[in-house]
C-alpha positions, 0 to 999 in steps of 0.5 A, spaced: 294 639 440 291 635 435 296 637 429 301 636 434 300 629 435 299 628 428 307 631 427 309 627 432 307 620 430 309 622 424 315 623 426 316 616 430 313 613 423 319 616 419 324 615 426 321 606 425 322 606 418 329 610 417 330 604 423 330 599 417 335 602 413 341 600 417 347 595 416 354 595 416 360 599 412 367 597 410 372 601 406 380 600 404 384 601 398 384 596 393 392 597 389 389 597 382 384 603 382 389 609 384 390 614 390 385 618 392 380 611 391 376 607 394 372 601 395 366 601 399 362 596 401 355 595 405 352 590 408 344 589 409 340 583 411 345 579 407 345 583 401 352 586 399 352 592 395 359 596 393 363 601 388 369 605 389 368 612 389 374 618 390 374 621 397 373 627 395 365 624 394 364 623 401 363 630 405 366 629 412 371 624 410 378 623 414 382 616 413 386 618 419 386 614 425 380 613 430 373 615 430 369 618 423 362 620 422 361 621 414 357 621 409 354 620 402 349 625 399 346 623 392 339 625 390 336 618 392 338 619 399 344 620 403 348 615 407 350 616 414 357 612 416 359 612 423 365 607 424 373 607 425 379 607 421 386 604 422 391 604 417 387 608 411 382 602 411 375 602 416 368 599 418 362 600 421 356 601 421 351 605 416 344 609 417 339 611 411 336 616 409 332 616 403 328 621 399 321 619 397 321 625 392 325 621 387 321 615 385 315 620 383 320 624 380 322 618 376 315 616 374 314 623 372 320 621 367 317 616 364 323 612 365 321 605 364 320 598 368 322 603 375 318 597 378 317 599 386 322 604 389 322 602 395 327 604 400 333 599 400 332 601 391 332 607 394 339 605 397 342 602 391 340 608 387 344 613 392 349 608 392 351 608 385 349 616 384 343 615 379 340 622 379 335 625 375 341 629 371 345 621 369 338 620 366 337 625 362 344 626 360 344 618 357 338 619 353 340 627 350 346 621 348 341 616 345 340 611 351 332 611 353 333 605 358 330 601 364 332 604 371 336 598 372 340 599 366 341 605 368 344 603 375 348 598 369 351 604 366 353 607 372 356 601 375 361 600 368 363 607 368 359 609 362 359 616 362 357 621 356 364 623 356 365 615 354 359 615 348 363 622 346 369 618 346 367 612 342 364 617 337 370 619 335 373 614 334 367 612 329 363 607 334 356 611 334 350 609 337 352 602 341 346 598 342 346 598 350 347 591 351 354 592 346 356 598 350 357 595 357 360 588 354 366 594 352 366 596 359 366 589 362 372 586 357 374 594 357 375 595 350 377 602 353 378 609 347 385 607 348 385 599 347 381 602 341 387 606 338 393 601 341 389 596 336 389 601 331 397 603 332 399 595 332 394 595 324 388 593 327 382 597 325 376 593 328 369 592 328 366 593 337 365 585 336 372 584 333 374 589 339 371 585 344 373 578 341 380 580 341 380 582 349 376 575 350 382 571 347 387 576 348 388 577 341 392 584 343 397 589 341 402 585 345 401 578 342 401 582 336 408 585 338 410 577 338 408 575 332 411 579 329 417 579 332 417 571 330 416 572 322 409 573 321 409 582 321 402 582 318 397 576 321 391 577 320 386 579 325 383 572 325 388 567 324 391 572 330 384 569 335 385 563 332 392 563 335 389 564 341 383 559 341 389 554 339 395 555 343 399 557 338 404 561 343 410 564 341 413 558 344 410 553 340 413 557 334 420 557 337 420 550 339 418 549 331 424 553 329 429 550 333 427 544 330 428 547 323 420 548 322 420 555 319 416 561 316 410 555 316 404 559 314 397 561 319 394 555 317 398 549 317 400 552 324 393 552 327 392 545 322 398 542 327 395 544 333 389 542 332 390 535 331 397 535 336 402 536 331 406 538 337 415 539 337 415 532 342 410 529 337 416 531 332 422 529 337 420 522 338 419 521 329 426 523 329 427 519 335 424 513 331 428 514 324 423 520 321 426 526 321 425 533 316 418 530 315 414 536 311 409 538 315 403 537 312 406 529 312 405 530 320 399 532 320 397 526 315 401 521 320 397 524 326 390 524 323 392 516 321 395 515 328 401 514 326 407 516 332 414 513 335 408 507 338 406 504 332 412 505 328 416 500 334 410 495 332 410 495 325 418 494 326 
């Protein structure tokens, strides 16, 4: 009788606990990341969690029409969804079981700075998919992190598969925060070889540079279609940071301003060397003015105004 009790209050105790771990769910199809994807998002005590996931990570999940009841297993625990679909997208609420094991289990580990895993970390980690397999797998790759690097990892899609093909292409041993700033700008293995094919073989930083301010294949084309077939890498960025646009050169072309170097183009944007800046000398008397003469004219602050004046 005794030992009964005690099953029976441990069970309440699990049943209040468990209680705890509620909130609610919403599901839809965001257009970008493909068929057969989708975006989950969960609500608890005013925090937000959320990933996509394939549907085929669910078991039990239907997108038709009506009721639904399914799940989300992973080692950290398993989500339990109970809601509705109409047009593919669905909400509802959700219950979580965690799995107490796996913070010993992390702590047996020897994974650094797990702080306390308690329940709703519980619930992230089962919601992000970090397994003690994931763990093991990105430190046989090299990468002995905190639990919530980890958890980073896995939210940018950083798999081994990933570290294998950045390997090949000669870009070994990422230092980790290297490695997510590439998923974050996605410095992918195909934009790695679409750089290489337009002539830019880069540096993970230049990579990324060129992601941050454009500096791509598709400027690249561009340039290279206008006159300037082998830019440089930073005389392309500093394009970017300055704004010298295809525009800009083909205004300048049409104006007879042709085949003029990186830097003098750079030079005019810098102090605003700008075609109307152009069309109005023209319109003041001074026409065929070589550039670097504009760019003097303009530090001097000598435009269309001041010659009126000096007239």
């Amino acid at each position: 009788m005794k030992r009964a009790l005690i099953a029976l209050a441990g069970a309440l105790i699990a049943a209040i606990a468990l209680a705890d771990i509620r909130g609610t769910w919403t599901m839809e199809h965001p257009a970008r990341a493909g068929e057969g994807i989708v975006q989950l998002n969960i609500s608890r005590d005013h925090n937000q969690l959320g990933s996509t996931f394939p549907v085929s990570s669910f078991s039990g999940l239907s997108l038709a029409d009506g009721a639904s009841k399914f799940e989300l297993r992973a080692e950290a625990g398993t989500i339990q969804f109970d809601g509705t679909f109409r047009d593919g997208d669905g909400a509802g609420h959700f219950s979580f079981l965690p799995n107490a094991k796996l913070r010993d289990t992390l702590r047996s580990m020897n994974v650094r700075e797990i702080g306390d895993v308690d329940d709703e970390k519980l619930l992230q980690l089962a919601l992000h998919g970090i397994s003690t397999d994931f763990i093991r797998s990105m430190r046989a790759e090299g990468y002995d992190v905190t639990l919530d690097q980890y958890v980073a990892m896995r939210i940018f899609r950083v798999t081994p598969e990933l570290i294998h093909e950045l390997r090949a292409l000669g870009f070994d041993k990422l230092p980790y925060d290297t490695l997510i700033a590439s998923r974050v700008h996605r410095v992918t293995p195909e934009y790695i070889r679409s750089m290489r094919a337009a002539g830019y073989s880069l540096s993970m930083d230049q990579l990324l540079t060129s992601r941050i301010h454009r500096a791509d294949p598709e400027f690249a084309t561009k340039m290279r279609d206008l006159g300037y077939p082998n830019l440089a890498f930073n005389d392309m960025v500093a394009f970017r940071i300055h704004g010298v646009s295809p525009e800009f050169i083909s205004e300048l072309a049409e104006l007879g301003y042709r085949n003029i170097s990186a830097g003098n183009l750079v030079t005019m944007r810098i102090h605003g060397v700008t075609p109307k800046y152009i069309r109005e000398l023209k319109d003041a008397g001074y026409e065929k003015v070589p550039v670097e003469k504009l760019v003097s004219m303009r530090i001097h602050g000598v435009d269309a105004a001041f010659i009126q004046k000096v007239k």
